[in-house]
PDB file of N, CA, C and O in Angstrom:
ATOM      1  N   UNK A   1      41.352  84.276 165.024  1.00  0.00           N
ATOM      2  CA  UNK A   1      42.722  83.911 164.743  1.00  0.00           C
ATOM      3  C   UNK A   1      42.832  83.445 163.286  1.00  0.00           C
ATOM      4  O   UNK A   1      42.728  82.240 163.054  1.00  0.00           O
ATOM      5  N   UNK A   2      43.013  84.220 162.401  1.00  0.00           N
ATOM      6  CA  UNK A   2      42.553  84.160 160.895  1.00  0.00           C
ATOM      7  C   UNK A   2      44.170  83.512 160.664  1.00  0.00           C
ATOM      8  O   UNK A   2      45.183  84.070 161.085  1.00  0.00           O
ATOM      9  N   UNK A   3      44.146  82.103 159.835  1.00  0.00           N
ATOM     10  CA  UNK A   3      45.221  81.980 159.369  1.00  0.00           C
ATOM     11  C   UNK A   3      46.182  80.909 160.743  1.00  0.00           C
ATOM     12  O   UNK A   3      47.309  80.434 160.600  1.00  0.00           O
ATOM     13  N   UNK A   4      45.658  80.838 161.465  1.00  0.00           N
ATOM     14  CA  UNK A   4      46.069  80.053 162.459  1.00  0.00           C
ATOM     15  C   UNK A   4      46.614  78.850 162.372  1.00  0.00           C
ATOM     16  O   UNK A   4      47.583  78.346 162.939  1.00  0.00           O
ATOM     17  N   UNK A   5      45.447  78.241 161.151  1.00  0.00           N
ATOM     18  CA  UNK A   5      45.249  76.653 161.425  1.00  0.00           C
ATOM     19  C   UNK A   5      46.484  76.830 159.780  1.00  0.00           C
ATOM     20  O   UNK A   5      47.639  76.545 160.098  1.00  0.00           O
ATOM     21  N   UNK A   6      46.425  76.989 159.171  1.00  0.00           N
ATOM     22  CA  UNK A   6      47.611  77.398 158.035  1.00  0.00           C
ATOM     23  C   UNK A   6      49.415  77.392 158.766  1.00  0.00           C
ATOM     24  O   UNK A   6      50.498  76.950 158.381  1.00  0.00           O
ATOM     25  N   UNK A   7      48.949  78.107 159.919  1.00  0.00           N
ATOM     26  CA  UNK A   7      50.646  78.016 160.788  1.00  0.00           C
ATOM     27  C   UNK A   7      50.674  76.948 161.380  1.00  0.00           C
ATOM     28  O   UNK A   7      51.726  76.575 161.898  1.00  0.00           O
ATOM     29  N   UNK A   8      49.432  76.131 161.456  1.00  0.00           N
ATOM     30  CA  UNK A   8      50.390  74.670 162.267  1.00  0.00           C
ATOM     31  C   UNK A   8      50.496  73.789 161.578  1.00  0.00           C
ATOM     32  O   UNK A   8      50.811  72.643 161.897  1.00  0.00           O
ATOM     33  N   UNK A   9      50.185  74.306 160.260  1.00  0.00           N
ATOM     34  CA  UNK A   9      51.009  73.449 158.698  1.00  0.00           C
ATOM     35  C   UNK A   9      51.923  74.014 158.464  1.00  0.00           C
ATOM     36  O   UNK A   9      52.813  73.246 158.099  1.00  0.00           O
ATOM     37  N   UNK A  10      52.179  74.898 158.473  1.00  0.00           N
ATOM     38  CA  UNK A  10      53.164  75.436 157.936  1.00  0.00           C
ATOM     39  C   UNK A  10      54.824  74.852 158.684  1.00  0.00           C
ATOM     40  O   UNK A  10      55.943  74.496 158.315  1.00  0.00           O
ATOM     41  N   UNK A  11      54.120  75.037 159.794  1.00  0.00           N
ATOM     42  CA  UNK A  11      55.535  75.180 161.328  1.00  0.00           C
ATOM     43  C   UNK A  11      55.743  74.069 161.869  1.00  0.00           C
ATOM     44  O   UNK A  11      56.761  73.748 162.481  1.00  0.00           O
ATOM     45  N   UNK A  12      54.835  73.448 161.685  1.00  0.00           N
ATOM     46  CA  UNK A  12      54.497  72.266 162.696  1.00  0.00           C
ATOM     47  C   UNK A  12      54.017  70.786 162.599  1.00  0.00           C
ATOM     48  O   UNK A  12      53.821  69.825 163.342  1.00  0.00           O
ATOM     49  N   UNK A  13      53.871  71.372 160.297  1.00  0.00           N
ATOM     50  CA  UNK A  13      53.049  70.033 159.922  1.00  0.00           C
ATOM     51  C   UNK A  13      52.018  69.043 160.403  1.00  0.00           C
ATOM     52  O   UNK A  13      52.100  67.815 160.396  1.00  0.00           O
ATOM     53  N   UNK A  14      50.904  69.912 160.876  1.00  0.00           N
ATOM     54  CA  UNK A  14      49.819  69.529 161.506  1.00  0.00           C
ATOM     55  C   UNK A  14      49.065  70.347 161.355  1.00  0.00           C
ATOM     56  O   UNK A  14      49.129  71.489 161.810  1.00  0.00           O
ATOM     57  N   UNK A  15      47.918  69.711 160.441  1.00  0.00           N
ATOM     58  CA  UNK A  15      46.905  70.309 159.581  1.00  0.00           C
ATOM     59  C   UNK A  15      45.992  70.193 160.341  1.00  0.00           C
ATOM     60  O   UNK A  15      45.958  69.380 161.265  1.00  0.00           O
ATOM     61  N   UNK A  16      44.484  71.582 159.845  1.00  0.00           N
ATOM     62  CA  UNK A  16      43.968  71.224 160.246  1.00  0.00           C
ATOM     63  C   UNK A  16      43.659  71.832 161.739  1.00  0.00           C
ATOM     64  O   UNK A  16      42.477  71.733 162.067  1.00  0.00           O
ATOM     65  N   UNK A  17      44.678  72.546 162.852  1.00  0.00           N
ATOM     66  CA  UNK A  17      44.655  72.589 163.797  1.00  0.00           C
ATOM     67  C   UNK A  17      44.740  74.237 164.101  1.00  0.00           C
ATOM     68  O   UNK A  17      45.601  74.931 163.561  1.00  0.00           O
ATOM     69  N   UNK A  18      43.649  74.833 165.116  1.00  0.00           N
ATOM     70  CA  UNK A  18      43.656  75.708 165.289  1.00  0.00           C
ATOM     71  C   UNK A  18      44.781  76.466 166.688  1.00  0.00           C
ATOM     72  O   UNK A  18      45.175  77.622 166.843  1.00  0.00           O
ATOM     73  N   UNK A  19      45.054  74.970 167.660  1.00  0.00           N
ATOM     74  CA  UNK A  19      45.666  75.492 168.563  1.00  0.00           C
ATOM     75  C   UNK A  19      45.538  74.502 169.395  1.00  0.00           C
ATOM     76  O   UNK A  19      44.806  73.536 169.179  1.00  0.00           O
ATOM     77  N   UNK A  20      46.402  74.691 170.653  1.00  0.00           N
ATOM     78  CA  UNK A  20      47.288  73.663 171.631  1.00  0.00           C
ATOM     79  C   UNK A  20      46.440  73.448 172.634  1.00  0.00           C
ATOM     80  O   UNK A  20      46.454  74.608 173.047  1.00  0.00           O
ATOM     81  N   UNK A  21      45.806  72.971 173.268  1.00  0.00           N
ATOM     82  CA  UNK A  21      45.233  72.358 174.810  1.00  0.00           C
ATOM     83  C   UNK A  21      46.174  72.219 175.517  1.00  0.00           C
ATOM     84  O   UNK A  21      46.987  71.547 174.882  1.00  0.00           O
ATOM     85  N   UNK A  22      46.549  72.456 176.459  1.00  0.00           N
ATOM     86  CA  UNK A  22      47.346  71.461 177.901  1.00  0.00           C
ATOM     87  C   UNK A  22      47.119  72.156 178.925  1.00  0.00           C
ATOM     88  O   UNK A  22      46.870  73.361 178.954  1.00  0.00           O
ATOM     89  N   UNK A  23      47.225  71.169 180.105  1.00  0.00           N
ATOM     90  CA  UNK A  23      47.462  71.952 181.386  1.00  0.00           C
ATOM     91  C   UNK A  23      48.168  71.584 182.692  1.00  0.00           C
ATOM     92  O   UNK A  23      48.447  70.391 182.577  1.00  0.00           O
ATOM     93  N   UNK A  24      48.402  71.831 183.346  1.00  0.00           N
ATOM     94  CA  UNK A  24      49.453  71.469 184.306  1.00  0.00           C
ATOM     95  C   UNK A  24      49.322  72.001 185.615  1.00  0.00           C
ATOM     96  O   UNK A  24      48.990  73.176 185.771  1.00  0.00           O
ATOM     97  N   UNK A  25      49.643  70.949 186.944  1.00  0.00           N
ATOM     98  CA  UNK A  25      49.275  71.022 188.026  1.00  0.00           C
ATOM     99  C   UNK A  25      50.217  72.240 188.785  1.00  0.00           C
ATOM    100  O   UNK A  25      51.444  72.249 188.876  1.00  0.00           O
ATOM    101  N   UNK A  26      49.446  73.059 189.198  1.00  0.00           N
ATOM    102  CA  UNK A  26      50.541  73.881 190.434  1.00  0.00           C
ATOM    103  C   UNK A  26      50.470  73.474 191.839  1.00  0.00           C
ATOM    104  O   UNK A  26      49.439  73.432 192.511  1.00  0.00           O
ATOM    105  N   UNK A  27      51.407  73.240 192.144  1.00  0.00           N
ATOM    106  CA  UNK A  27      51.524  72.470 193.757  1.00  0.00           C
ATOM    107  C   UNK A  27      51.459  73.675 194.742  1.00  0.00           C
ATOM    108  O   UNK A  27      52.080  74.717 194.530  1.00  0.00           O
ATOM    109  N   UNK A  28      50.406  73.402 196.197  1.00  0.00           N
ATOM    110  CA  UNK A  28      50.967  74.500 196.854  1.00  0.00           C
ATOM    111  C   UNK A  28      50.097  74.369 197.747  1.00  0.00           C
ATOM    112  O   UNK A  28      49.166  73.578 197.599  1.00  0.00           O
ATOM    113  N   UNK A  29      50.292  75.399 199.246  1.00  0.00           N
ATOM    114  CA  UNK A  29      49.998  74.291 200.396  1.00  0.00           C
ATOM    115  C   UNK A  29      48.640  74.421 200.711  1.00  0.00           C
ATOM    116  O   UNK A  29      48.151  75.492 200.353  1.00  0.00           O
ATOM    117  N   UNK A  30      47.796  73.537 201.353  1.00  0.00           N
ATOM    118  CA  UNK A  30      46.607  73.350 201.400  1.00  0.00           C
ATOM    119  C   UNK A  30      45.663  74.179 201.715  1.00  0.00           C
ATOM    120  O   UNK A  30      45.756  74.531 202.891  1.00  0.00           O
ATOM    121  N   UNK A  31      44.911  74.574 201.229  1.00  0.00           N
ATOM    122  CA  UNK A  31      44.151  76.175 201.328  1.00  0.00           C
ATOM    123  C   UNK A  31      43.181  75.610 202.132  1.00  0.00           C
ATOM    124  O   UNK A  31      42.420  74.651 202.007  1.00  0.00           O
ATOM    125  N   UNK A  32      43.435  76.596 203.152  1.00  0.00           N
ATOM    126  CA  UNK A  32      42.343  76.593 204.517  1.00  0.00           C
ATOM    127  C   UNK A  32      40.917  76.627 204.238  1.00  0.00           C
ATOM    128  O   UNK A  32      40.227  77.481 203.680  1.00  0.00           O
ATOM    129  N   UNK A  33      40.535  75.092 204.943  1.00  0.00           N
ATOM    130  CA  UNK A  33      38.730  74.840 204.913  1.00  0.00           C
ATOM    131  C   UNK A  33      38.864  74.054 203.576  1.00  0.00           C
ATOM    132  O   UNK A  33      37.830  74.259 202.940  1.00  0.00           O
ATOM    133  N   UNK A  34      39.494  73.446 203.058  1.00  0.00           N
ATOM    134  CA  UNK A  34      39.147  72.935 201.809  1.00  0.00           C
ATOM    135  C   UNK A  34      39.402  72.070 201.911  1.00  0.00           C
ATOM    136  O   UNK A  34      40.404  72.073 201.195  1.00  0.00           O
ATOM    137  N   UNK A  35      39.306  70.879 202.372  1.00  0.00           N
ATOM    138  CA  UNK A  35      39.145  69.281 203.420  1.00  0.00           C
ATOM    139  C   UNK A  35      40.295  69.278 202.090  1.00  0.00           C
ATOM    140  O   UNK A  35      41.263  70.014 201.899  1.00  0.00           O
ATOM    141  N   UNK A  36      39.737  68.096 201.253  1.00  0.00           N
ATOM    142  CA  UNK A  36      40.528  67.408 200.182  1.00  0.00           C
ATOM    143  C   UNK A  36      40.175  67.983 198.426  1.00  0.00           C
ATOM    144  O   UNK A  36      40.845  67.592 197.470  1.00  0.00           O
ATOM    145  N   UNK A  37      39.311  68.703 198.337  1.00  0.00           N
ATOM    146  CA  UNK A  37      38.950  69.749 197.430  1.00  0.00           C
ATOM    147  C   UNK A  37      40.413  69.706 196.025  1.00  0.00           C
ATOM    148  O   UNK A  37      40.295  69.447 194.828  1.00  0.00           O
ATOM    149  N   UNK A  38      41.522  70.026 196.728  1.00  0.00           N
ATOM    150  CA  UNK A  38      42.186  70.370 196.443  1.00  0.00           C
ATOM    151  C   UNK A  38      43.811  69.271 196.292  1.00  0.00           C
ATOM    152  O   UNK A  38      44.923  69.630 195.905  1.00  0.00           O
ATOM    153  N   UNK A  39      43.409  68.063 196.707  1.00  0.00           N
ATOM    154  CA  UNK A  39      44.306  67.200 196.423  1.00  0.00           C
ATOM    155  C   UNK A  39      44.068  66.244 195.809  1.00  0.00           C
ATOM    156  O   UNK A  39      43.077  65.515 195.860  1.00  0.00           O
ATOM    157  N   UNK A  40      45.458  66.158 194.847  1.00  0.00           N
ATOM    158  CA  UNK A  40      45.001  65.756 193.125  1.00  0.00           C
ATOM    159  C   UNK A  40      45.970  63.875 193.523  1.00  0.00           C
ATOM    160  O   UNK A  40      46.477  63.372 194.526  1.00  0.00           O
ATOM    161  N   UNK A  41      45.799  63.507 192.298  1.00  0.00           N
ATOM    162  CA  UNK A  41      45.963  61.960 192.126  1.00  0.00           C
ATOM    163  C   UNK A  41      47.900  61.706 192.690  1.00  0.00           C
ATOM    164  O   UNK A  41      48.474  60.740 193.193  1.00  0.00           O
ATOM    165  N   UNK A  42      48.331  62.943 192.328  1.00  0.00           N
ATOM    166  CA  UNK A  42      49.850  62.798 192.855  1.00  0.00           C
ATOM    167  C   UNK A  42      49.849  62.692 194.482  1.00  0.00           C
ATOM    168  O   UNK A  42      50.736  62.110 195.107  1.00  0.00           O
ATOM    169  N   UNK A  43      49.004  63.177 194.932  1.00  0.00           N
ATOM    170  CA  UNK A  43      48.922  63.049 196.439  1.00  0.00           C
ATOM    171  C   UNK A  43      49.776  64.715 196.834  1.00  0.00           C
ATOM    172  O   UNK A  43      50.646  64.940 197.676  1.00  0.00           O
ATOM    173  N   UNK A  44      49.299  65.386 196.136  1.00  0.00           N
ATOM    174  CA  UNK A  44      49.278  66.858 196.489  1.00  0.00           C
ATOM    175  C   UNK A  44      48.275  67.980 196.542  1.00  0.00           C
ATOM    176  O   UNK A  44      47.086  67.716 196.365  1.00  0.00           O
ATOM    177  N   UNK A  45      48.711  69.334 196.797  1.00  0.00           N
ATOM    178  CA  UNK A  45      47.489  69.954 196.661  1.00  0.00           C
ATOM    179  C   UNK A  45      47.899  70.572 195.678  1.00  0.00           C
ATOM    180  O   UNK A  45      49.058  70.982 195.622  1.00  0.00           O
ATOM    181  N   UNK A  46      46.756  70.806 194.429  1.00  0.00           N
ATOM    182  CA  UNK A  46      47.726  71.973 193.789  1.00  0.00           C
ATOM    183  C   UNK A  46      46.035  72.526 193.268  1.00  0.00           C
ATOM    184  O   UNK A  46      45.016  71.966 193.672  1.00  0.00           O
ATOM    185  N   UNK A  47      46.034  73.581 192.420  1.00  0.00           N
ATOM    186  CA  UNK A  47      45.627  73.797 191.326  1.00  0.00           C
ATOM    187  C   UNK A  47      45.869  73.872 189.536  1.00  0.00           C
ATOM    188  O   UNK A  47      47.018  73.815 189.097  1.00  0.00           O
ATOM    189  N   UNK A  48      45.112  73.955 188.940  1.00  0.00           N
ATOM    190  CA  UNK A  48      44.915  73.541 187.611  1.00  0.00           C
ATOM    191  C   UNK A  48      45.267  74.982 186.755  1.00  0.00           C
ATOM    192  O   UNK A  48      44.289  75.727 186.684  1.00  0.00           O
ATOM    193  N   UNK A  49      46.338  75.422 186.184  1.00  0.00           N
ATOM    194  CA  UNK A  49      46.325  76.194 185.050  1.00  0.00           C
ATOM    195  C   UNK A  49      46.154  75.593 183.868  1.00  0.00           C
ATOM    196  O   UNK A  49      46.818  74.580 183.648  1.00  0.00           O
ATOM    197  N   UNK A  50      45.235  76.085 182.870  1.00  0.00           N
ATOM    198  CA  UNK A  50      44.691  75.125 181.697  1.00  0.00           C
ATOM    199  C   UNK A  50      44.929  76.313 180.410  1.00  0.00           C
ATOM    200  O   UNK A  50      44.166  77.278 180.358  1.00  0.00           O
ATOM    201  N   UNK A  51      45.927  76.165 179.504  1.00  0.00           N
ATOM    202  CA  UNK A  51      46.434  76.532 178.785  1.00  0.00           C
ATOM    203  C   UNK A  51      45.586  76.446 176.888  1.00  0.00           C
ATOM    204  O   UNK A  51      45.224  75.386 176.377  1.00  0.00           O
ATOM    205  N   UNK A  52      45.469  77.780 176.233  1.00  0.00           N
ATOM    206  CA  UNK A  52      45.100  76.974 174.819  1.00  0.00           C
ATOM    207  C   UNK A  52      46.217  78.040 174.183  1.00  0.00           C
ATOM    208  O   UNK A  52      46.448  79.171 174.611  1.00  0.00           O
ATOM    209  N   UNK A  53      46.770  77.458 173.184  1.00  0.00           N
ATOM    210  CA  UNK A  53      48.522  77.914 172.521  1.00  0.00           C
ATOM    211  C   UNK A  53      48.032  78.099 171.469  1.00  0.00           C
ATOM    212  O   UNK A  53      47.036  77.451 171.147  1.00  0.00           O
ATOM    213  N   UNK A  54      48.669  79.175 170.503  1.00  0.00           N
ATOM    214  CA  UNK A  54      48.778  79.273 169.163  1.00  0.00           C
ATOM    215  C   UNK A  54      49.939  78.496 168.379  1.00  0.00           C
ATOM    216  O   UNK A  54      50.710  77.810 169.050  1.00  0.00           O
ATOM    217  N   UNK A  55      50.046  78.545 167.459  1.00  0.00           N
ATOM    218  CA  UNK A  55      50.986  77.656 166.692  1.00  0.00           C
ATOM    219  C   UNK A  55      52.662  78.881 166.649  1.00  0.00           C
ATOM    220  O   UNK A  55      53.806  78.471 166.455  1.00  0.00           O
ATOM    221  N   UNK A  56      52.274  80.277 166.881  1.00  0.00           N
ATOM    222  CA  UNK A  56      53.653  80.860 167.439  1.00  0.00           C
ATOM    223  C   UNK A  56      53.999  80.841 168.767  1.00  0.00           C
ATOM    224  O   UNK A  56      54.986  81.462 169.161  1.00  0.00           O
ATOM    225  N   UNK A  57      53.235  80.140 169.571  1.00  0.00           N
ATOM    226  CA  UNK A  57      52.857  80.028 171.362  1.00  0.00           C
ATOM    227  C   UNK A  57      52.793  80.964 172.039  1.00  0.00           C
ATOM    228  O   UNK A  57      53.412  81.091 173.096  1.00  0.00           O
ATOM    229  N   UNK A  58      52.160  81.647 171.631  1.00  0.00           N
ATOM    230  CA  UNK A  58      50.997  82.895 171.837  1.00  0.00           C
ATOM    231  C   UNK A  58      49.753  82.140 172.310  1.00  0.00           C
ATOM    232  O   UNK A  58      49.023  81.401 171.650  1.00  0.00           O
ATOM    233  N   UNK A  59      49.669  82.503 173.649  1.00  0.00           N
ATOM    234  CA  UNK A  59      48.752  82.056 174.952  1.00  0.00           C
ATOM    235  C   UNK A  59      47.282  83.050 173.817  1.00  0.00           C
ATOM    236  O   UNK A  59      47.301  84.168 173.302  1.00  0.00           O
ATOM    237  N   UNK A  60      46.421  82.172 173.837  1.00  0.00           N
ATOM    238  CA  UNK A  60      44.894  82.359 173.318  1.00  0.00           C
ATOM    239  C   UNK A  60      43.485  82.591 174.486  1.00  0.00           C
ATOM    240  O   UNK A  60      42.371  83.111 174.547  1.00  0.00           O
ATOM    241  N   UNK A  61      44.408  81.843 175.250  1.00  0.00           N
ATOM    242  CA  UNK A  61      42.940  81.250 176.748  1.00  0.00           C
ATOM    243  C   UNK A  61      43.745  80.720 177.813  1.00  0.00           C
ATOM    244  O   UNK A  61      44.469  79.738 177.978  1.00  0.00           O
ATOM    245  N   UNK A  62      43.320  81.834 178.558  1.00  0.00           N
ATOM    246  CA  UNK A  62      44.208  81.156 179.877  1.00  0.00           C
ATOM    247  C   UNK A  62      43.069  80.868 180.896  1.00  0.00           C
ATOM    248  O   UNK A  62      42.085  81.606 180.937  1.00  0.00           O
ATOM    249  N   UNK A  63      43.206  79.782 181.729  1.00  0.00           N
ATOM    250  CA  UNK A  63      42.096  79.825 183.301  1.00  0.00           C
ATOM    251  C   UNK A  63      43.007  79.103 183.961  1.00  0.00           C
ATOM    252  O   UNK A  63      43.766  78.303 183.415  1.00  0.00           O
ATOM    253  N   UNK A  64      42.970  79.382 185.316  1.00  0.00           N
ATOM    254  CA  UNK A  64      43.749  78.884 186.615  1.00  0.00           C
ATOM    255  C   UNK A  64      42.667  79.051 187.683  1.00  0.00           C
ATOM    256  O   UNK A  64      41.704  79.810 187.569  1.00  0.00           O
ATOM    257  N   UNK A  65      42.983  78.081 188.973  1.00  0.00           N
ATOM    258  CA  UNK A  65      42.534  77.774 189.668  1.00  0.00           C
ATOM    259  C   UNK A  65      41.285  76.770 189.699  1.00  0.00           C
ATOM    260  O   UNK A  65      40.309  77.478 189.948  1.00  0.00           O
ATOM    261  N   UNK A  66      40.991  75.799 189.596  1.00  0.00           N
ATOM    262  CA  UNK A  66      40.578  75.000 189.280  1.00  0.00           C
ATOM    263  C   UNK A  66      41.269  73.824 190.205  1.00  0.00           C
ATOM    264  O   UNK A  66      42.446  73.465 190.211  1.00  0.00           O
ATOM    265  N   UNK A  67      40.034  73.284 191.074  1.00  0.00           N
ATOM    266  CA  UNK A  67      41.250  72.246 192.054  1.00  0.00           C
ATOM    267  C   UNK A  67      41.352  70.839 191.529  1.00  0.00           C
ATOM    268  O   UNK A  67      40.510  70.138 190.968  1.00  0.00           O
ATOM    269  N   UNK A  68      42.731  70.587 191.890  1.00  0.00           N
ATOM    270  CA  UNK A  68      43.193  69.802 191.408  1.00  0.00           C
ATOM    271  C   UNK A  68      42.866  68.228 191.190  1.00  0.00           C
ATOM    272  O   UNK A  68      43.473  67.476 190.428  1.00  0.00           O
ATOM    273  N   UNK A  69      41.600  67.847 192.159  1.00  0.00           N
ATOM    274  CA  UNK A  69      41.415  66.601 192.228  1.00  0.00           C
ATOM    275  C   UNK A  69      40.216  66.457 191.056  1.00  0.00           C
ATOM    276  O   UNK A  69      39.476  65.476 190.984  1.00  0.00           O
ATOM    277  N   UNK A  70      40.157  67.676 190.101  1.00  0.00           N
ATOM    278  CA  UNK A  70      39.253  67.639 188.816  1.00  0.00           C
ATOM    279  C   UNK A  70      39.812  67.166 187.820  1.00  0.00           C
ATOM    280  O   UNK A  70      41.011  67.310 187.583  1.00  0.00           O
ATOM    281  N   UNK A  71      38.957  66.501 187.067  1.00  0.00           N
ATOM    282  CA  UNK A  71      39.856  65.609 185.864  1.00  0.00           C
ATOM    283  C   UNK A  71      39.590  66.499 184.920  1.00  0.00           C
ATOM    284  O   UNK A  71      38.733  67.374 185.047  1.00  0.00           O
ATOM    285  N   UNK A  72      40.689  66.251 183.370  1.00  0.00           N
ATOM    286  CA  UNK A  72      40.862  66.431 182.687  1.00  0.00           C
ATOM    287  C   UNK A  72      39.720  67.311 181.860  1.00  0.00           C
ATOM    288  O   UNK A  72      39.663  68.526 181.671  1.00  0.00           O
ATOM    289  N   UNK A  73      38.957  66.389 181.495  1.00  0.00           N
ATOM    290  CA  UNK A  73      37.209  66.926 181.487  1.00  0.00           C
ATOM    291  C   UNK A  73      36.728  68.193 182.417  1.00  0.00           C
ATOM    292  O   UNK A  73      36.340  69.291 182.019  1.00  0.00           O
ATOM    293  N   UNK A  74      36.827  67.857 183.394  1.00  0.00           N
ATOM    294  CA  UNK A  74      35.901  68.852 184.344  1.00  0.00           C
ATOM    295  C   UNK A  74      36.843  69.970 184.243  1.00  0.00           C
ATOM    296  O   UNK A  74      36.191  70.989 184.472  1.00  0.00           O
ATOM    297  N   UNK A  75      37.622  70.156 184.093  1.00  0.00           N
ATOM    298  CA  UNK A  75      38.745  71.507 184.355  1.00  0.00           C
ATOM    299  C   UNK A  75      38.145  71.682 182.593  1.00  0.00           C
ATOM    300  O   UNK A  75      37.243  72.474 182.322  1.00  0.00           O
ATOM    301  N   UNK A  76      38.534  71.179 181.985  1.00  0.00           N
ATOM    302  CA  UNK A  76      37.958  71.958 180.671  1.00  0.00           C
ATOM    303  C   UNK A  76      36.833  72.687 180.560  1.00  0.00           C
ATOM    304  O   UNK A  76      36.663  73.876 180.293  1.00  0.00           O
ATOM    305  N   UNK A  77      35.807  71.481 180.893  1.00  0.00           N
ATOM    306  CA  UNK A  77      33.912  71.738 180.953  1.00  0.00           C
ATOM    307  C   UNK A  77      33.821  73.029 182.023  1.00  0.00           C
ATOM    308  O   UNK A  77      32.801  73.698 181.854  1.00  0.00           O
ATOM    309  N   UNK A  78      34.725  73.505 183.115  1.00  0.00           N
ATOM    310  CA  UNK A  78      34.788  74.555 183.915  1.00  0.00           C
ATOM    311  C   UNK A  78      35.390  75.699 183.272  1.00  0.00           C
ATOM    312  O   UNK A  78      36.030  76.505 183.947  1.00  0.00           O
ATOM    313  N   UNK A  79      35.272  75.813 182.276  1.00  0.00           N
ATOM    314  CA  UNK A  79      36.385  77.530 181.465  1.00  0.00           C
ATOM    315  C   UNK A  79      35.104  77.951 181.006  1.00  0.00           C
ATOM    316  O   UNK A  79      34.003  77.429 180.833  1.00  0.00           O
ATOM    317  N   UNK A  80      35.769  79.389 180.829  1.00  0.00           N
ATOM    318  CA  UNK A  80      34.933  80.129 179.828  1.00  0.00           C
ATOM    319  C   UNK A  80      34.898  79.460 178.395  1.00  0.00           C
ATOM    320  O   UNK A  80      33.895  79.566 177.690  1.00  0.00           O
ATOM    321  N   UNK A  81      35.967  78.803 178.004  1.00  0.00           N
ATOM    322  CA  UNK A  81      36.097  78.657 176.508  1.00  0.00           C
ATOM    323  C   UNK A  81      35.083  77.566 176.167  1.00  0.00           C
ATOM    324  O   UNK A  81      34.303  77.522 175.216  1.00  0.00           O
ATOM    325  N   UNK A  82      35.248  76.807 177.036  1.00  0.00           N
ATOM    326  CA  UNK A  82      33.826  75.665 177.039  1.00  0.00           C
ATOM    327  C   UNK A  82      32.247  76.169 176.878  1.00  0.00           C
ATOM    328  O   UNK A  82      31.303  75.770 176.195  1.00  0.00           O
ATOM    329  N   UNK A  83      32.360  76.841 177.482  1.00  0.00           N
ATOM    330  CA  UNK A  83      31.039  77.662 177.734  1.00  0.00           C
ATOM    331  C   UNK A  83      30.234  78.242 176.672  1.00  0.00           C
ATOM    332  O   UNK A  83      29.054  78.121 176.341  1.00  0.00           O
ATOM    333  N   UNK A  84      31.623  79.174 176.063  1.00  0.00           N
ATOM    334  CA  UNK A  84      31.241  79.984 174.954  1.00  0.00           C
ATOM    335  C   UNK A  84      31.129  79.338 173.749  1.00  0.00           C
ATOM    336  O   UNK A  84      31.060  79.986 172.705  1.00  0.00           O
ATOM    337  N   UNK A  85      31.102  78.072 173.765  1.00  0.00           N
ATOM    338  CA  UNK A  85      30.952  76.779 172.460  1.00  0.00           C
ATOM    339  C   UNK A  85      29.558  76.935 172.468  1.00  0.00           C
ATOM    340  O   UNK A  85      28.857  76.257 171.718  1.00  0.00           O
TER     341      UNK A  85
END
């Protein structure tokens, strides 16, 4: 992504930065055989889509499924993108 970290100065005034982290819970109903696997701190079941953004928000790295009662850390440390560090 040549020029990346230049657009989130440019756009966004934040130097320095190659791209966005976040991720966000999908709610949905309890997948059979998976005791509590799958129910996160809200007191739901969901899974984990874990997002990395470009500075035009142009999706870079996507992973989903990941259950939800994994923290922040572990849903990261679980991607390919982690891996390939």
């Amino acid at each position: 992504m040549a020029g990346s970290g230049k657009q989130y100065q440019a756009l966004w005034n934040f130097p320095h930065s190659m791209g966005a982290i976040d991720e966000k819970h999908v709610v949905l109903q309890c997948p059979r055989n998976s005791a509590s696997e799958y129910f996160d701190y809200k007191k739901a079941f969901s899974i984990v889509l874990f997002a990395l953004v470009g500075a035009n928000y142009n999706f870079m790295f996507v992973d989903a499924g990941c259950q939800g009662r994994i923290s922040d850390r572990g849903v990261f440390t679980n991607t390919e993108l982690y891996k390939k560090n």
